[in-house]
N, C-alpha and C positions, 0 to 999 in steps of 0.2 A: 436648495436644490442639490440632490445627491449624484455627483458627477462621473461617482466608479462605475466603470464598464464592466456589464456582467459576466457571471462568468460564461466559456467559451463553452459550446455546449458537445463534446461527442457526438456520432449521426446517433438517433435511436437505433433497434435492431431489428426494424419491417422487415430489412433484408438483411441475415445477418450473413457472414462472409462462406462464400462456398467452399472456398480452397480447404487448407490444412492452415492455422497462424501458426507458427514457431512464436512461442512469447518469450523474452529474453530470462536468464535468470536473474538479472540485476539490471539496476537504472543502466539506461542507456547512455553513450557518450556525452551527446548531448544536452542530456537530462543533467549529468554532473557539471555540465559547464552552466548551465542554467542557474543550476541550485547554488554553485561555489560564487558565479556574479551576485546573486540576487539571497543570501542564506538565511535570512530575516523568513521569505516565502517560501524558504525550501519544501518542507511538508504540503504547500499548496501545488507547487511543481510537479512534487511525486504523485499526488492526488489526480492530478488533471492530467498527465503522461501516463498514469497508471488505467485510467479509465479508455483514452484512446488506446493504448497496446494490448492492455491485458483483456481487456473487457470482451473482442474476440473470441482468443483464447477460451473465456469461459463459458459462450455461447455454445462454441464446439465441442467442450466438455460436456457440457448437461445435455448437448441432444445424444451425443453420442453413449452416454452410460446409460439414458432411458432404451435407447435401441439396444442395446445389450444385456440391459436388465429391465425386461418388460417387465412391469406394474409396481417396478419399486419406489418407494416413496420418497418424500422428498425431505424427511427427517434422517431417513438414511442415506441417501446422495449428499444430505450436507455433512453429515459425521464423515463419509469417505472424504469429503476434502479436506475436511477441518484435520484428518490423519493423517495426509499427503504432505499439507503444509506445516505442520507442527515437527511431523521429521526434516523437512526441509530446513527448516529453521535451526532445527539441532545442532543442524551441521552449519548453518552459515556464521560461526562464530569464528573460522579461522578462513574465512572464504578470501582473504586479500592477501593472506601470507604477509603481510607487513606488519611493521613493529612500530609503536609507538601513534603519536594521534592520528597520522596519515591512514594507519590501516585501521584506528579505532572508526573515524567516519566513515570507511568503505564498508567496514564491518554491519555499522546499524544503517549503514543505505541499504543495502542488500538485503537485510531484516528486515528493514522499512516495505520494503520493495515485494519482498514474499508474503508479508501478512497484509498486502495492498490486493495479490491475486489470491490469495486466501480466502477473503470478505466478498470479493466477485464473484468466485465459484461458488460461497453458499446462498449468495442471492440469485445464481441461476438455477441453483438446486431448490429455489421455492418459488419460478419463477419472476421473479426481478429483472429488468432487465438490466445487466451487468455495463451495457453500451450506455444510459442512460446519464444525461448529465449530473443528477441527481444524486449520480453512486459517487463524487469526486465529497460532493457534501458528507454524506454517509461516511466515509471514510477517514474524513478529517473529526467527525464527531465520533464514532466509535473506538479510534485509534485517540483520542484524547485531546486532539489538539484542540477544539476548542468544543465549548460546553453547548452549543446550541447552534441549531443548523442555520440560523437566520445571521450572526456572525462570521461563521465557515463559507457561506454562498459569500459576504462582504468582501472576505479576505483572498476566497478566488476569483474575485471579479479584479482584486487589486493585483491581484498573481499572474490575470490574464495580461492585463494592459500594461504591465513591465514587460512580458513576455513578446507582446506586440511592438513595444518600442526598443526592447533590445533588437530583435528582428531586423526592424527599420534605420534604427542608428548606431546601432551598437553601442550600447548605453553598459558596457560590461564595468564592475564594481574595480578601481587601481588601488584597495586597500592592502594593507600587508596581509600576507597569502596565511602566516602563523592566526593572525588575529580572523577571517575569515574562516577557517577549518575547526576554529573551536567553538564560533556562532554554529558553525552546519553542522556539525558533531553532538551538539546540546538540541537543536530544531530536530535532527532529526532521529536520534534519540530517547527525545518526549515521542516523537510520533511511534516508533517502537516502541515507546513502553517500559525502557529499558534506560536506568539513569547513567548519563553520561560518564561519571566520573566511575561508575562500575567497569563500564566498557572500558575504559584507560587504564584502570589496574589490569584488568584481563589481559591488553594486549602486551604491557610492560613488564609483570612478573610473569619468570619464566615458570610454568606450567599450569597457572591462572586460568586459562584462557579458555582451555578444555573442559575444566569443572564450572567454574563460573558462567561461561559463553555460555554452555549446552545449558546449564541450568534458566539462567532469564532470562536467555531466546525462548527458552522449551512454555516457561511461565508465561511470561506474557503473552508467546503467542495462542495457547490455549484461554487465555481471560479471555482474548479480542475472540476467539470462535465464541464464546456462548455467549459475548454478548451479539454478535452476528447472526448467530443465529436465531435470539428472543428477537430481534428487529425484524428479519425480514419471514421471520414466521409466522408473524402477527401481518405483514405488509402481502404474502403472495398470495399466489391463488391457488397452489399447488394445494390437494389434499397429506395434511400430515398424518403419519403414523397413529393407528390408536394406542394409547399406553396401556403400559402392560399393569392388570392389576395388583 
């Protein structure tokens, strides 16, 4: 009998939020306290935090660039995002101003965390809905962490239910804080795309950080767009662009 608690599900988006979401540009407070207790699930964390916050966010985007851009498509709504976030990413190599492992982790959570609303907006851009619990799976499988969605759904059911019992007990990890930050550094990391030990040269040699950082932030987070976009291109229901002969 299989005893993990599935994972938590995001509302769908019958109704998706009226207001304006401000979506944050990096994990939240408590996402990092989350992820630093728990750095084994970190990438599950970001996944399931990234679906509640951001997934908003990208509801508001796709309605609002169809109402601004009547009758364009939805191969071209995802290229606009996939261009949004690829410069964003550019730039988040020097996003924590710190030096050595501490700003190397903040570095690719941030990364982590942009190529998370990245993947949302080009599944709103073909219809997908971005709320769906379904996209924390996606996420985890398109981003690398693991190789098939029937493992990824396992590993945030087990992400959920630490998350539930930290809540309730406070079940936070008393490991040494050094040993801690270079499991969450490598977790999350892989889920960027982006090899750890790359990122640690960057932040440690001085001028590293600028060519290196913008380089495989810039790469991987274009891999993650097309494979984002072959998944949810083949999954919406949005008409795509016809191609040009």
């Amino acid at each position: 009998m299989n005893d993990t608690p599935p994972a938590p599900a995001p509302q769908p988006s019958a109704n998706p939020p009226a207001g304006p979401t401000d979506a944050p540009e990096g994990p939240p407070a408590r996402l990092w306290d989350r992820m630093r207790d728990d750095p084994q699930y970190a990438p599950e964390h970001l996944a399931l935090e990234a679906v509640r916050r951001l997934g908003p966010e990208a509801v508001q985007w796709a309605g609002r660039a169809r109402s601004e851009q009547p009758g364009v498509s939805a191969d071209v709504l995802a290229d606009q995002a996939a261009r949004k976030f690829i410069n964003l990413a550019r730039l988040s190599g020097a996003v924590s101003g710190a030096a050595g492992l501490p700003g190397a982790v903040i570095d690719v959570g941030v990364l982590a965390w942009t190529q998370a609303r990245m993947v949302l907006h080009i599944a709103a851009a073909y219809d997908v809905d971005p709320l769906h619990s379904d996209r924390a799976t996606d996420l985890l499988v398109l981003q690398r962490v693991h190789k098939v969605a029937e493992s990824a759904r396992l590993a945030l059911g087990v992400a959920a239910g630490r998350e539930r019992a930290d809540a309730l007990f406070g079940l936070g990890g008393q490991r040494p804080l050094g040993r801690v930050m270079l499991q969450l550094g490598v977790r999350l990391a892989q889920m960027a795309g982006v090899r750890a030990a790359k990122r640690i040269v960057a932040k440690i040699v001085p001028g590293a950080a600028i060519v290196l950082g913008t380089w495989a932030n810039s790469s991987a987070t274009k891999d993650l767009a097309q494979r984002s976009r072959a998944l949810y291109r083949a999954r919406g229901t949005a008409v795509p662009e016809p191609r040009q002969p």
